[in-house]
C-alpha positions as semicolon CSV with decimal commas, in nm:
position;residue;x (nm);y (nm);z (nm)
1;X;-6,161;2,515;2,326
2;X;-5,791;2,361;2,231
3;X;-5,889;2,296;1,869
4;X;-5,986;2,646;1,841
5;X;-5,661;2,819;2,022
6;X;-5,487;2,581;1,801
7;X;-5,649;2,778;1,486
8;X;-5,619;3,088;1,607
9;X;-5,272;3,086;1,700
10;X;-5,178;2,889;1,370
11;X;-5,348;3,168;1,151
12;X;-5,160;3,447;1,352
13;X;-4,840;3,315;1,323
14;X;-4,886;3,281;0,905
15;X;-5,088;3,599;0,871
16;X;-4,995;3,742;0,564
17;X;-4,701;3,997;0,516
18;X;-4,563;3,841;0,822
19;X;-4,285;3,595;0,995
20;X;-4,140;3,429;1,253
21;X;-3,841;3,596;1,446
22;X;-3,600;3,349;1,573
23;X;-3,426;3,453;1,879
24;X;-3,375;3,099;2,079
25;X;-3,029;3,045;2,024
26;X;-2,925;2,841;2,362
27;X;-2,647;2,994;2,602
28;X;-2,359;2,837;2,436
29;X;-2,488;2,981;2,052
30;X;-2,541;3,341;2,193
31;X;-2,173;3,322;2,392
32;X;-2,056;3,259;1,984
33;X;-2,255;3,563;1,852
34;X;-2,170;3,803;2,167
35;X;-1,832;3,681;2,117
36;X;-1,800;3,819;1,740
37;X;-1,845;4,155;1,847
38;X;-1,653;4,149;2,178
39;X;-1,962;4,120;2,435
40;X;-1,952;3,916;2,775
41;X;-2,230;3,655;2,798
42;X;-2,326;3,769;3,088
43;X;-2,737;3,712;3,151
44;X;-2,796;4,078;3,203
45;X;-2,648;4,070;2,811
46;X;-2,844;3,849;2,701
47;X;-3,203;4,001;2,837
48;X;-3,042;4,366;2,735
49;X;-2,982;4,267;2,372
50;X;-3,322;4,067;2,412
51;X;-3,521;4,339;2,508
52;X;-3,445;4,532;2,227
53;X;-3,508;4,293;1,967
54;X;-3,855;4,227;2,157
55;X;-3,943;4,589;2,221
56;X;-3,844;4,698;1,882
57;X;-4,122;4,962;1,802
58;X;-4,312;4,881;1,488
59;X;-4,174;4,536;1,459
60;X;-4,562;4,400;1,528
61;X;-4,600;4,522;1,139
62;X;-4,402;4,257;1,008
63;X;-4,370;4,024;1,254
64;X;-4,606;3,766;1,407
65;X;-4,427;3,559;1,675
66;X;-4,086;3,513;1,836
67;X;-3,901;3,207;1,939
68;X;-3,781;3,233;2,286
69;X;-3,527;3,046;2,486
70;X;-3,578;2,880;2,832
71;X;-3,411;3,138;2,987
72;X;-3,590;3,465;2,794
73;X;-3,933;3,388;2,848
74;X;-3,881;3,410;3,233
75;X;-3,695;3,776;3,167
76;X;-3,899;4,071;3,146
77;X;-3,793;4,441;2,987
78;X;-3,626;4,681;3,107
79;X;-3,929;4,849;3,287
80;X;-4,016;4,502;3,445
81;X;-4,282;4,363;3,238
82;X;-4,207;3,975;3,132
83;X;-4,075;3,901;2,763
84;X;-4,394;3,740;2,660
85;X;-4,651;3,934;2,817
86;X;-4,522;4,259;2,632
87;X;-4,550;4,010;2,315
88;X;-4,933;3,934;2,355
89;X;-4,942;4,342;2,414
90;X;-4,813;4,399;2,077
91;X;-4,991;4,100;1,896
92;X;-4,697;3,891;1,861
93;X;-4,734;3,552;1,978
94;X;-4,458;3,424;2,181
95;X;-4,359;3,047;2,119
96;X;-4,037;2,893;2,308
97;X;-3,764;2,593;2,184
98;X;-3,818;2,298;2,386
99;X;-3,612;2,059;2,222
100;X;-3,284;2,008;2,440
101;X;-3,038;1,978;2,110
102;X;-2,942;1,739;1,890
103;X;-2,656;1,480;2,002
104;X;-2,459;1,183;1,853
105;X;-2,731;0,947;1,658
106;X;-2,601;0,570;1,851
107;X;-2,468;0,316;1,610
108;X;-2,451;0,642;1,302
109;X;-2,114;0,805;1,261
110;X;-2,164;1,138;1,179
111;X;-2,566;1,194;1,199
112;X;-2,755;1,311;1,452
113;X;-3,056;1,267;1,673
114;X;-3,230;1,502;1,871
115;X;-3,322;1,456;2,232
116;X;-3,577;1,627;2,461
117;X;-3,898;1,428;2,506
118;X;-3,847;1,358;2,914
119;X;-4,057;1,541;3,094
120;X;-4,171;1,777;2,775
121;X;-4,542;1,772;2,938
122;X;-4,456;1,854;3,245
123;X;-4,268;2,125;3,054
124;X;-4,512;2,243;2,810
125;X;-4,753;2,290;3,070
126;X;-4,545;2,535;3,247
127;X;-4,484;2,721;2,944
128;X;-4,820;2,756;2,827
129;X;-4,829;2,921;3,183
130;X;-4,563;3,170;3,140
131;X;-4,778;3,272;2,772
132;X;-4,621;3,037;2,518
133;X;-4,829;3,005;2,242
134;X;-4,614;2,750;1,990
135;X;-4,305;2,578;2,045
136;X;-4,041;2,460;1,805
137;X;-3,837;2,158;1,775
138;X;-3,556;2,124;1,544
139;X;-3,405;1,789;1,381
140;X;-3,093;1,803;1,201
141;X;-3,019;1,607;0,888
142;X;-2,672;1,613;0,758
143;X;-2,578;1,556;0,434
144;X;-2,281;1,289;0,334
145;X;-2,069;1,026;0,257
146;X;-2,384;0,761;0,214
147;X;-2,600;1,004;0,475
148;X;-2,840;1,059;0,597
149;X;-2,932;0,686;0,653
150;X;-3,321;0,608;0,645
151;X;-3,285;0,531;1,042
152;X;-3,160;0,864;1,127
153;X;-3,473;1,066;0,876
154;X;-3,710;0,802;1,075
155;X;-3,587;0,845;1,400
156;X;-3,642;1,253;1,368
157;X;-3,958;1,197;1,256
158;X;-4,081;1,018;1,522
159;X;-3,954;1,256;1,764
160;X;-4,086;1,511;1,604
161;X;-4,433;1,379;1,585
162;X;-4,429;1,282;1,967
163;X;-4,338;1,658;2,012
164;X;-4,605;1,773;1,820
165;X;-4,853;1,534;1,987
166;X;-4,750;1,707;2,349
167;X;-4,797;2,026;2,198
168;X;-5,129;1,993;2,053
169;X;-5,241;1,783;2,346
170;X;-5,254;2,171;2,565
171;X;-5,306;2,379;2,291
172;X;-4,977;2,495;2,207
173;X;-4,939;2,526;1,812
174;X;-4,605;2,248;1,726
175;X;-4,396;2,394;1,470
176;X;-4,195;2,100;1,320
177;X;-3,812;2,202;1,204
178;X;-3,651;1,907;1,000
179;X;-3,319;2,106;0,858
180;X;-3,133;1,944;0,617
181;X;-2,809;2,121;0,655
182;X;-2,601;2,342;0,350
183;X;-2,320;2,247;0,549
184;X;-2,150;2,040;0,272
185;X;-2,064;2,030;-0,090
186;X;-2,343;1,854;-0,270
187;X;-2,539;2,021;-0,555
188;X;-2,903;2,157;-0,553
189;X;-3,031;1,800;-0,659
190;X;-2,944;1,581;-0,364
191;X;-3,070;1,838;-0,154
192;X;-3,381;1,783;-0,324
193;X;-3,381;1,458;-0,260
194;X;-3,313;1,439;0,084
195;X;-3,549;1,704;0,156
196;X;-3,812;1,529;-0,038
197;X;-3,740;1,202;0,146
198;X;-3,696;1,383;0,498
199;X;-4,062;1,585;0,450
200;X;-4,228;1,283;0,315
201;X;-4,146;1,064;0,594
202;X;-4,194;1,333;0,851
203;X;-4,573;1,376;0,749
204;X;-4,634;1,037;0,689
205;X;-4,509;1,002;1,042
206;X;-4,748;1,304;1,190
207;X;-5,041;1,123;1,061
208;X;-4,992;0,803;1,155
209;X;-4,954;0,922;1,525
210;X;-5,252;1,158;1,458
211;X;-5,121;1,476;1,455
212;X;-5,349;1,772;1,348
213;X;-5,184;1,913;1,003
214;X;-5,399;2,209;1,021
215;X;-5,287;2,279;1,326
216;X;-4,961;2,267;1,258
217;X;-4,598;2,482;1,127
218;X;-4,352;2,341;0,896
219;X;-4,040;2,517;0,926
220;X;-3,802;2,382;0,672
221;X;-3,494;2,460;0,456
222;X;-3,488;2,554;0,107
223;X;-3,349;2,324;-0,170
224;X;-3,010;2,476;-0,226
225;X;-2,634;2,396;-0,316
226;X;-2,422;2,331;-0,063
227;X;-2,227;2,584;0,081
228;X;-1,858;2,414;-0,079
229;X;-2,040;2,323;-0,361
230;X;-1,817;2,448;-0,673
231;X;-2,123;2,529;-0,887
232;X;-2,425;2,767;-0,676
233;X;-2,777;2,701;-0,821
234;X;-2,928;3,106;-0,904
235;X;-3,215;3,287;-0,669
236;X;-3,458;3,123;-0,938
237;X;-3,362;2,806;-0,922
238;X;-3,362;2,767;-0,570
239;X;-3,715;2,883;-0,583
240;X;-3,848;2,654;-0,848
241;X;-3,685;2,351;-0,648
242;X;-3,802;2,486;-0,363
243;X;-4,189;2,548;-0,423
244;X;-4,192;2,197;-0,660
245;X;-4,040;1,994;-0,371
246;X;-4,289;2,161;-0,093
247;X;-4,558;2,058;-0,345
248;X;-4,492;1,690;-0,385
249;X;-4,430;1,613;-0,035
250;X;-4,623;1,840;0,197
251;X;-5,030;1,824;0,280
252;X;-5,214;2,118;0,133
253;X;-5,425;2,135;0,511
254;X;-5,092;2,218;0,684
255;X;-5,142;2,595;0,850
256;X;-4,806;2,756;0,665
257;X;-4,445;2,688;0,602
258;X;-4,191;2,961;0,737
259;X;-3,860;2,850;0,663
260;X;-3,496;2,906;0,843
261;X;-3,185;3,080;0,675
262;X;-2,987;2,805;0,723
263;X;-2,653;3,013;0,708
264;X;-2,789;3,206;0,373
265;X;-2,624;3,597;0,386
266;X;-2,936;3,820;0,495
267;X;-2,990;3,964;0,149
268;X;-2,997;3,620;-0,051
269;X;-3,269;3,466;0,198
270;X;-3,457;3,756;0,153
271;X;-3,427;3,735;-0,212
272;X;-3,495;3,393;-0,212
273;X;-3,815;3,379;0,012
274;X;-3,951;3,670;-0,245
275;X;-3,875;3,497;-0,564
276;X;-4,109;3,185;-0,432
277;X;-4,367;3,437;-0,333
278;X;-4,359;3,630;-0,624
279;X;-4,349;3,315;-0,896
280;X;-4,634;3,138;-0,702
281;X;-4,986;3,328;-0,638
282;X;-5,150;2,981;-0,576
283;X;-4,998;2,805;-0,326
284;X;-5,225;2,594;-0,075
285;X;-5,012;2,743;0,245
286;X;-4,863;3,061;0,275
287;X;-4,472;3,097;0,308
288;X;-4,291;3,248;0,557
289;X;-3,975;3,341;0,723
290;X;-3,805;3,211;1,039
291;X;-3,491;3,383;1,030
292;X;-3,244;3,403;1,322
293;X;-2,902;3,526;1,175
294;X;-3,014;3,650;0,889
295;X;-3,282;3,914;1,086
296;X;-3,069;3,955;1,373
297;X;-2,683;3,998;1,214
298;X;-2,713;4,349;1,136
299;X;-2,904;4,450;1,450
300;X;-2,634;4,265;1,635
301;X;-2,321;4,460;1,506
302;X;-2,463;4,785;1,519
303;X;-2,623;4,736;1,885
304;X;-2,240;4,594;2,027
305;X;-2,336;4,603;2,339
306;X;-2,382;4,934;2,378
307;X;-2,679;5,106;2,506
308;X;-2,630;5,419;2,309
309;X;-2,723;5,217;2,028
310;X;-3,014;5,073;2,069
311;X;-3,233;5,317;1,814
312;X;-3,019;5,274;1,542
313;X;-2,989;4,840;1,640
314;X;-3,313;4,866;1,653
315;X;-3,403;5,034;1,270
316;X;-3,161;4,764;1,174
317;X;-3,357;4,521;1,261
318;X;-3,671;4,705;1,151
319;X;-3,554;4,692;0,811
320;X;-3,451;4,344;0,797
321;X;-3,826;4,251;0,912
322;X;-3,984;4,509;0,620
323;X;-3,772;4,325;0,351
324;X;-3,876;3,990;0,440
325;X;-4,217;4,134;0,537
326;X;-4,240;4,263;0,175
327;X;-4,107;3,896;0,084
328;X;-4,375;3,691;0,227
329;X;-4,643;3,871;-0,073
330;X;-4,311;3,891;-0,311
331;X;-4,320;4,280;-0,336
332;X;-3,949;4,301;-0,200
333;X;-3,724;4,499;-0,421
334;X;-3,330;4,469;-0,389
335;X;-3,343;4,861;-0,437
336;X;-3,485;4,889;-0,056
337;X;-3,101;4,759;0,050
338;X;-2,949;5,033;-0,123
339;X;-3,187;5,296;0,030
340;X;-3,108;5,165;0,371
């Protein structure tokens, strides 16, 4: 019965032509975006701008689950029905972040470890209950002055695989998030390398503590420059490293990769995401999208916390999910940005 909710939901979430929309950012991330366009945090806010993300007609065309937050998936719409029932309605499958945030790594200045495992049954099981059907857990890996260290890529994985364990355990699908951050100025090639060294040791990790790879989401990074970096590796090149790194180091039985912005302007992930697609017919997993920012950003500034403008927030969005949509089987075209 578990193994095959497990499938199910792990197919869904990767069909093809679709992604992942990320809209778990905790209460102190969403207080940063309201704040940008000069909206209280208040938690009627937060379910209003929810809602319309989540009721977004259409959006079920391009879009095959949504990451919630704690405090969305026990909100409901506007006309009362809960966040993630209203998902299930519209065939997207709701998953929630359980992961409580990644904090000060003990004994290693400047890396991070992220914390959450106490009590995550206990957890789970109430989520399943209120309709989750994946959850996501993110691990941070920064990139440094002689970082990340071997005990901080270790320790991640280990969480991470404990996490996944939990998940599978109830039948909720894990989907694993080890993000090497852009954050810095290093070229192209050492993020290759850490990423290589950071997926390697995660899956070695998931197996040895028996995780199902079938049953499981990688969402990862993409191999790309630094964001101070003074020379910015092209679209293609990001792809090529991309696709040849996610070949070396991840299991071909693993359900699908969607990966995360990462900061990336909404436009260049796009682009990026279809290059891969387009360049690669024969890949052993599909890949995907899990975009938060760069879905949401334009939705976000034209909605402003105004209710008159939720049709037009709402096409923003729309459009943002059809590029990447059109991504995912590389048949995006940078002439669809212009029409819009």
């Amino acid at each position: 019965m578990i193994v095959t909710e497990l499938e199910t939901t792990a197919e869904k979430m990767v069909a093809k032509g679709k992604g992942i929309l990320a809209i778990d950012e905790s209460t102190p991330t969403i207080k940063k975006r309201f704040d940008t366009i000069n909206v209280e945090s208040t938690e009627e806010n937060r379910r209003a701008y929810r809602d319309l993300l989540i009721t977004n007609p259409n959006s079920n065309e391009y879009i095959s689950g949504m990451i919630l937050y704690d405090e969305t998936i026990r909100q409901s719409t506007k006309e009362g029905v809960p966040f993630a029932k209203k998902l299930i309605a519209d065939g997207i499958m709701p998953g929630i972040k359980v992961d409580t945030g990644a904090k000060d790594f003990a004994l290693h200045p400047n890396e991070k470890i992220t914390e959450g495992l106490d009590g995550l049954r206990d957890r789970l099981i109430e989520y399943k209950e209120l309709g989750a059907k994946f959850a996501k857990w993110r691990a941070v890996i920064t990139i440094g002055d002689n970082i990340p260290s071997s005990a901080c890529i270790d320790a991640n994985a280990h969480a991470l695989a404990r996490y996944a364990g939990l998940c599978q355990e109830i039948g909720i699908v894990p989907m694993v998030e080890p993000e090497v951050l852009m954050d810095a100025d290093n070229t192209i090639e050492t993020c290759y390398e850490v990423t290589e060294k950071t997926l390697s040791t995660l899956f070695a990790t998931l197996k040895n503590q028996d995780i199902n790879i079938a049953h499981t989401i990688l969402k990862t990074n993409m191999v790309i420059s630094g964001k101070k970096c003074p020379t910015q590796a092209n679209i293609d090149e990001v792809a090529e490293k991309t696709v040849d790194c996610l070949l070396k180091n991840v299991p071909s039985e693993l359900a699908g990769i969607v990966f995360l912005s990462g900061g990336q302007s909404a436009e260049l992930a796009t682009a990026h995401l279809n290059t891969m697609n387009k360049n690669n017919k024969e890949l052993p997993w599909p890949l995907s999208f899990s975009y938060g920012r760069a879905l949401q950003e334009p939705c976000l500034k034209a909605w402003s916390g105004n209710s008159d403008n939720i049709e037009i927030a709402q096409k923003a969005l729309l459009h943002r999910e059809k590029c990447n949509g059109l991504a995912c089987k590389g048949e995006y075209d940078k002439k669809m940005e212009e029409a819009a």
